[in-house]
C-alpha positions as CSV (number, residue, x, y, z in Angstrom):
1,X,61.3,-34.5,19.5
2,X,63.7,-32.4,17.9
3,X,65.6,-29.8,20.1
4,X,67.5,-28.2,17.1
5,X,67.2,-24.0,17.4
6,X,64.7,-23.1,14.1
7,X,66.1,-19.3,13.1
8,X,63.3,-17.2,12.4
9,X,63.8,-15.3,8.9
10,X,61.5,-12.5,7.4
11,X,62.5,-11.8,3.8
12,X,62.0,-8.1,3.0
13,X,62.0,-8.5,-1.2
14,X,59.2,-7.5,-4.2
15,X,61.3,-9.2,-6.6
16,X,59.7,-13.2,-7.0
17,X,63.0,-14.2,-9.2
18,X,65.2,-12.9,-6.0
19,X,62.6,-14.1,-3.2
20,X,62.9,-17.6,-4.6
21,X,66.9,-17.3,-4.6
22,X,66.9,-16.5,-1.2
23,X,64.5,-19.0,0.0
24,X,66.6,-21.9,-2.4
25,X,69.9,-21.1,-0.7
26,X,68.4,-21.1,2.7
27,X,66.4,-24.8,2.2
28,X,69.6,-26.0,0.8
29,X,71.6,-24.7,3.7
30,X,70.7,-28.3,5.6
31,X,69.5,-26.0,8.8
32,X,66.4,-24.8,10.7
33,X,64.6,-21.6,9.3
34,X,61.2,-20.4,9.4
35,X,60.9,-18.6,6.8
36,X,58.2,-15.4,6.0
37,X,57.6,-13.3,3.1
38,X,56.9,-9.8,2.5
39,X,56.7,-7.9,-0.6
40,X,55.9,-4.7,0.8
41,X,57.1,-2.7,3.4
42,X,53.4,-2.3,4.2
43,X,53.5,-6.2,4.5
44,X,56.2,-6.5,7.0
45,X,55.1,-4.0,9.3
46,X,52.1,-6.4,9.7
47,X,54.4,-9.3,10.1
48,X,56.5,-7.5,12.4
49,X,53.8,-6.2,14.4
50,X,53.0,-10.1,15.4
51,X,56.3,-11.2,16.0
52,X,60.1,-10.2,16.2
53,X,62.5,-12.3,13.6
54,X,66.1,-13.8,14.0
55,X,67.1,-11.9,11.3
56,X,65.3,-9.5,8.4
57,X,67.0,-9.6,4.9
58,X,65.6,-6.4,3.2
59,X,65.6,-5.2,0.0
60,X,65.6,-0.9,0.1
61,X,63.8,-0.7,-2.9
62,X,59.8,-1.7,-2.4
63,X,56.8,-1.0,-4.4
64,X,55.7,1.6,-1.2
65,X,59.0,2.4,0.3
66,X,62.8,3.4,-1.3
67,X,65.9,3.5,-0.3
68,X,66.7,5.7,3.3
69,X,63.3,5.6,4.7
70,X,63.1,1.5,4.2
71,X,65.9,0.7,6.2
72,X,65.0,3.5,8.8
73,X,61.2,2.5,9.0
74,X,62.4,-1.3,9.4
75,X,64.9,-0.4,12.3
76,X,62.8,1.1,14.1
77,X,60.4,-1.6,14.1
78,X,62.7,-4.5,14.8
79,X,65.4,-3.4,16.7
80,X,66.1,-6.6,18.0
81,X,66.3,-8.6,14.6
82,X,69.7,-9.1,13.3
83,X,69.1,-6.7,9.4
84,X,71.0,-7.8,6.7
85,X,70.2,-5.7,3.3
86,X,69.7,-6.8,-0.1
87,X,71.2,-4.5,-2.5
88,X,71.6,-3.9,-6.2
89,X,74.0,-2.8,-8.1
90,X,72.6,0.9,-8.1
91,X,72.0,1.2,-4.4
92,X,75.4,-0.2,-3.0
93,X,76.7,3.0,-1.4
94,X,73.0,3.3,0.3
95,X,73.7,-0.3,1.5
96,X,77.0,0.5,3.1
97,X,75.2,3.6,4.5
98,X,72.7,1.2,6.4
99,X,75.5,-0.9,7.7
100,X,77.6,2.3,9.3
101,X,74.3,2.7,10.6
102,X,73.2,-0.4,12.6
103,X,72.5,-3.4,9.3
104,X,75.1,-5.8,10.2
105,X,76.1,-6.4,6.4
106,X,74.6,-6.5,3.0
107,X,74.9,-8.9,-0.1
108,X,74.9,-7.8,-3.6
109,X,71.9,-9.5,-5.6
110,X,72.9,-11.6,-8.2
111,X,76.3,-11.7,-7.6
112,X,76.7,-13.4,-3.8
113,X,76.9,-17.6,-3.8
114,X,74.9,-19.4,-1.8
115,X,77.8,-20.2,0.6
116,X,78.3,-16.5,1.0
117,X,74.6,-15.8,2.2
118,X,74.3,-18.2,4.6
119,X,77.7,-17.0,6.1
120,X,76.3,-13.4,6.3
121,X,73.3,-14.5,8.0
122,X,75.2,-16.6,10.8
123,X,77.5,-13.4,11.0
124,X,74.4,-11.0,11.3
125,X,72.7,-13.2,14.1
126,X,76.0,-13.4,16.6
127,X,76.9,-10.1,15.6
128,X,73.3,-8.8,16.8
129,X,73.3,-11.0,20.0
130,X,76.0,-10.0,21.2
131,X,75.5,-6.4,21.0
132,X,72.1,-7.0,23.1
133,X,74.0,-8.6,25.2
134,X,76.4,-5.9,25.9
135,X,73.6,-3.4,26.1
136,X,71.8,-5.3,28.3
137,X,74.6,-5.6,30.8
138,X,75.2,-2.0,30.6
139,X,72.4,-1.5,32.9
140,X,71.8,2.3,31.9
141,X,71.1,4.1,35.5
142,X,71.0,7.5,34.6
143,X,68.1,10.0,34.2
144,X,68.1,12.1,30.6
145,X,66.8,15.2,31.3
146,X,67.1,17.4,27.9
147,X,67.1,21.4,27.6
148,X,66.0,22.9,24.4
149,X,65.8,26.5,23.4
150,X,62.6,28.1,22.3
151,X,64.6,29.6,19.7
152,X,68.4,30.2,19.6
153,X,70.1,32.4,21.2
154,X,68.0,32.6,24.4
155,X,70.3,30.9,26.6
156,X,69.5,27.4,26.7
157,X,73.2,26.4,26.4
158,X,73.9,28.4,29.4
159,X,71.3,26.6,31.5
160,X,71.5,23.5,30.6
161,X,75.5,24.0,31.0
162,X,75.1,25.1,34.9
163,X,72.5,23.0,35.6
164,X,74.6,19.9,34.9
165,X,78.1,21.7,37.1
166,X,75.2,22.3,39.8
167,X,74.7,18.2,40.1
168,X,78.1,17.4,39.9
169,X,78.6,18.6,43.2
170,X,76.9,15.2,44.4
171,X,76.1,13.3,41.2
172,X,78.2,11.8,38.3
173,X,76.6,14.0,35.3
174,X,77.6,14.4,31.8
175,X,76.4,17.1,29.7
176,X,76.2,16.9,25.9
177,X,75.1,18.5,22.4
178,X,74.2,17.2,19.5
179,X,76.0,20.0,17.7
180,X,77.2,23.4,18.8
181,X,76.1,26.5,18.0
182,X,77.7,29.6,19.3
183,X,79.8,29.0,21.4
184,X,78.7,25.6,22.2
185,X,80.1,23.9,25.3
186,X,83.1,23.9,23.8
187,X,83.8,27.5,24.4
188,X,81.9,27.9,27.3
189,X,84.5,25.8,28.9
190,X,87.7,26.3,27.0
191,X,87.8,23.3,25.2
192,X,90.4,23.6,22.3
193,X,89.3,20.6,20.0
194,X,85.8,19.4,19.4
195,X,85.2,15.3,20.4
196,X,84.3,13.0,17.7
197,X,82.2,11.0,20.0
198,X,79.5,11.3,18.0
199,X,81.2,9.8,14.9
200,X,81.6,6.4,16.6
201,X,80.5,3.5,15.3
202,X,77.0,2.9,16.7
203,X,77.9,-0.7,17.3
204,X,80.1,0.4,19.7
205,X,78.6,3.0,22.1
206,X,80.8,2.2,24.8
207,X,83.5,3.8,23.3
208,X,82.0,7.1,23.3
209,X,82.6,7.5,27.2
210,X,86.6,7.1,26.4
211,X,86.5,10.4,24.4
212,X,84.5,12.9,26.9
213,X,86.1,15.8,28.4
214,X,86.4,15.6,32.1
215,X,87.0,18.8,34.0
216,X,88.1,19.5,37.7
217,X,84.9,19.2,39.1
218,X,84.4,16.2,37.9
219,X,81.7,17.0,35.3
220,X,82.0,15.3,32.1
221,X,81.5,16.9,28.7
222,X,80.9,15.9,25.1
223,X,80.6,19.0,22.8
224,X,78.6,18.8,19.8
225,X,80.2,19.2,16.1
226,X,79.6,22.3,14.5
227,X,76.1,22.9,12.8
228,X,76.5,21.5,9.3
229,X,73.5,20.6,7.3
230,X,75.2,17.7,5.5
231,X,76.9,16.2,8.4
232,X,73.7,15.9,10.5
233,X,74.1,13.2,13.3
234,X,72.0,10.0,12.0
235,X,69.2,9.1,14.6
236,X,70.3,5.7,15.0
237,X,74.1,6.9,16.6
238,X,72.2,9.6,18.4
239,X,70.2,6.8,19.9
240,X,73.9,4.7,20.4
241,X,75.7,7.7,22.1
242,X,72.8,8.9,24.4
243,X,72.5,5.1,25.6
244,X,76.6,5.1,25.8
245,X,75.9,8.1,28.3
246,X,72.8,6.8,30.3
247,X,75.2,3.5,31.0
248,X,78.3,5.6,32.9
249,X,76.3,8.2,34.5
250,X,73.5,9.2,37.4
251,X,72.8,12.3,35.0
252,X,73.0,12.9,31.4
253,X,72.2,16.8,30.3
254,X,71.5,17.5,26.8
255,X,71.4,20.6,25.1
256,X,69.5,20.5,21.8
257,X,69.5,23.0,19.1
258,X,66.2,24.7,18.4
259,X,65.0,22.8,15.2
260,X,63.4,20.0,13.9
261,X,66.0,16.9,13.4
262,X,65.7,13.1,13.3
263,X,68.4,12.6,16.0
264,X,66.5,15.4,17.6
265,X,63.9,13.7,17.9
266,X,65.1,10.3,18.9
267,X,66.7,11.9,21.8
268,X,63.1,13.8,22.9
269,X,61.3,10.4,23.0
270,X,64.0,9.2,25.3
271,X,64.2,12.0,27.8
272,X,62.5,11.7,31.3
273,X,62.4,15.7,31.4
274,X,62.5,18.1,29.0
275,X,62.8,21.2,29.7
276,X,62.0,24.2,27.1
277,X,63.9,27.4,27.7
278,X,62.6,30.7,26.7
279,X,62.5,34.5,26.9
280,X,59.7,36.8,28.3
281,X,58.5,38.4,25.1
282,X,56.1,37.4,22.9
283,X,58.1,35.8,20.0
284,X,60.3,33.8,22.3
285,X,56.4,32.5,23.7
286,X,55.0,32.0,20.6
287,X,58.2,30.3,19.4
288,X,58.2,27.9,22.3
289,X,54.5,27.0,21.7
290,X,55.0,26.1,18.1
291,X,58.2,23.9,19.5
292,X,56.0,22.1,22.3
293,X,53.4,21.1,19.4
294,X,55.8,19.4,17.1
295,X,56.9,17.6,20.4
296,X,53.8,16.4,21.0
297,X,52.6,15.6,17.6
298,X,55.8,14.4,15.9
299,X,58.2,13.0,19.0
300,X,55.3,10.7,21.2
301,X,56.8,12.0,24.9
302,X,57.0,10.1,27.9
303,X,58.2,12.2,30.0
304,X,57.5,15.3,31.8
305,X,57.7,18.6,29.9
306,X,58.6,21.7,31.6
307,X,60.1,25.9,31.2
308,X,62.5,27.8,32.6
309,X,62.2,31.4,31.7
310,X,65.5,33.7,30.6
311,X,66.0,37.4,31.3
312,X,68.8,37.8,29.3
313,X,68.8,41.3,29.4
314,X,66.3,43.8,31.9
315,X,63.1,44.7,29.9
316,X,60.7,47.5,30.6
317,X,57.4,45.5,29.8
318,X,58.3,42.0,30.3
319,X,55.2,39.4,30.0
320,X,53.6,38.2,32.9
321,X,54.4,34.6,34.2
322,X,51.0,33.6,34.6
323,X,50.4,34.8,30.9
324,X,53.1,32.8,29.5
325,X,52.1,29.6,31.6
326,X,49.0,29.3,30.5
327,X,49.9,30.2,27.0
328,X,52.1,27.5,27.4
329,X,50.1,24.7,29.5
330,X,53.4,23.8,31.0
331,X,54.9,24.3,34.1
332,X,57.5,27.3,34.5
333,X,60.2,25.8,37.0
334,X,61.9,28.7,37.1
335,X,63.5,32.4,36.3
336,X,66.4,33.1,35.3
337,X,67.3,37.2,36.1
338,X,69.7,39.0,34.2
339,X,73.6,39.6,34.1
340,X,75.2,39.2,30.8
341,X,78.4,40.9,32.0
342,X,78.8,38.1,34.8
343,X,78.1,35.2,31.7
344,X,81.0,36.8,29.6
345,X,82.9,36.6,32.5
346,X,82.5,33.1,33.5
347,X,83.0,32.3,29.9
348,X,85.9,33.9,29.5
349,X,87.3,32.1,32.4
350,X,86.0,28.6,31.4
351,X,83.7,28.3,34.9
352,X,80.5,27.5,35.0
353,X,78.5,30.7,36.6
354,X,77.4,28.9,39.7
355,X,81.1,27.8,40.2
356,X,82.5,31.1,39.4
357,X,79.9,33.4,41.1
358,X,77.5,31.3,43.3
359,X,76.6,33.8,45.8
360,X,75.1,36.2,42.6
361,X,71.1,36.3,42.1
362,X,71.8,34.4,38.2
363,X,74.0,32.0,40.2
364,X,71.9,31.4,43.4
365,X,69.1,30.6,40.4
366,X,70.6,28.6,38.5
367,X,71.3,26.8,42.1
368,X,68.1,26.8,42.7
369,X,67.1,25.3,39.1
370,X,69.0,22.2,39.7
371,X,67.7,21.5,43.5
372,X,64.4,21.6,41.8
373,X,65.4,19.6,39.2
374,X,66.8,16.8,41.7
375,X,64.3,17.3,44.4
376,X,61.0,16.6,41.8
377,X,63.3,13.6,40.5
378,X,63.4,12.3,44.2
379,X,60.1,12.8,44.4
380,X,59.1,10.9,41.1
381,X,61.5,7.5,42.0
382,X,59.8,7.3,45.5
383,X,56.4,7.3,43.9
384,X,57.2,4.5,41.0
């Protein structure tokens, strides 16, 4: 019996001219393939959903599916497969898009030899091994617990901010945006240059914990790049980095922007807590309601959703907490009581509040938040 390693192949391609190329230059390639055939994106979801390939060569262009949302569709459902795209002349830039992305190359139809294939496709398969390989003996330890703000402005950076200097006391915790607004953590502790963590090849998410910002206390932190509607982190690197993260430390604290985003959302699915932050008034409530059903309709959460409540500022008629937990149907960990001088303070010094001012009621809260925080974690390890 033969014991030579057969390389599983699904061909990704509507065109019959190209499919039979391919199939040609990999039956004269004198090695082992098993080779399947979809036509349809449609197609090779089905086929996918029965098995995982070696390797996927994909065409972005299907009868049901075109350019961005091909590659990102097949990702997701094969993460494991080495993906090698099929481009024409027209789509070449979206090709070279898919491979900053997580393809491991692409050939040009029509215009790549045989001997040129069958090199890319023993290039795509090491290539994808290996980087399982070096995921898997990153051994991610840490706990992603994400803070998100009903809407902005109501402090979530702030929380989320403290929280994470609160567990650095005893833990190893980073804290991270995807992209800052406001001040971001950037300002909130005097960090002169933003990091281009997030721009790093997703191939290589260990190099992302090279470019953090540690501080005196031993608190790691990667600030976000500014907002910008056309530079919008990719969820694939979001996915990369947040891994990267989870790898090099016991707590990773995110702080995500108030709005609907693919990276977003990749980020939401992979959170053991998430924790919504809001004000007590009724837009703030209604805001965060319309923000917990996308989460549950659009992001398919696993893990345990939760709010802290924000008095920014006194109020004379603020709602009550029962009223906005049961608006909510979430737990409400926590309140947060006012002081904005004592924030611009601790700003302006580059100290997180409950390292500046501890023994104040917003410090011995936001204290509090993150025993809760840990102790309910404790609690949830001994149980699994």
């Amino acid at each position: 019996m033969s014991t030579e390693k057969i390389t599983s192949v699904l061909l990704v391609e509507d065109s019959p001219a190209d499919a039979e190329w391919v199939m040609d230059c990999l039956d004269q390639a004198g090695e082992a393939y098993r080779i399947e055939h979809a036509s349809r994106l449609s197609e090779a979801a089905a086929l996918l959903a029965a098995s995982q390939p070696d390797v996927v060569l994909l065409d972005l262009m299907l009868p049901d599916s075109a350019g961005w949302n091909t590659f990102s569709e097949l990702r997701q459902r094969a993460p494991r497969s080495a993906l090698v795209v099929l481009s024409g002349m027209g789509d070449e830039a979206l090709a070279r898009q898919a491979v900053r992305e997580g393809a491991q190359d692409y050939l040009i139809k029509g215009r790549t030899p045989p001997e040129i294939l069958i090199r890319s496709l023993h290039y795509a398969l090491e290539r994808q091994r290996s980087l399982i390989r070096l995921k898997e003996s990153l051994k991610p330890k840490g706990r992603l617990v994400v803070f998100i703000g009903a809407k902005g402005g109501v402090g979530a950076t702030t929380v989320a901010a403290n929280v994470a200097a609160a567990l650095s006391r005893r833990l190893s915790v980073i804290v991270a945006e995807l992209e800052s607004l406001g001040c971001g953590l950037a300002g909130m502790f005097r960090i002169r240059s933003q990091s281009d963590a997030w721009a790093v090849d997703p191939q290589e998410p260990e190099l992302v914990t090279r470019r953090l910002w540690k501080l005196p206390s031993g608190l790691r932190v990667l600030p976000g790049p500014r907002a910008s509607a056309d530079q919008e982190i990719p969820a694939g690197r979001a996915e990369a980095v947040v891994e990267a993260l989870l790898g090099s430390a016991e707590r990773v604290i995110v702080d995500l922007a108030p709005r609907t985003s693919a990276a977003g959302t990749a980020v939401l699915r992979r959170a053991e807590r998430i924790v919504v932050v809001l004000e007590r008034e009724p837009a703030s409530v209604a805001a965060a309601c319309r923000l917990l059903e996308y989460m549950r309709e659009a992001c398919r959460l696993g893990g345990l959703v939760e709010a802290v409540v924000v008095n920014r500022v006194a109020l004379s008629c603020p709602l009550p907490l029962e009223e906005i937990q049961r608006e909510l149907g979430i737990p409400v960990l926590g309140v947060i009581p006012p002081n904005p001088d004592l924030c611009l303070q601790a700003q302006r010094a580059g100290v997180p509040i409950v390292f500046f001012q501890p023994e104040s009621a917003l410090g011995a809260s936001l204290l509090d938040l993150a025993d809760k925080l840990e102790q309910e974690a404790l609690v949830t390890t001994q149980r699994a």
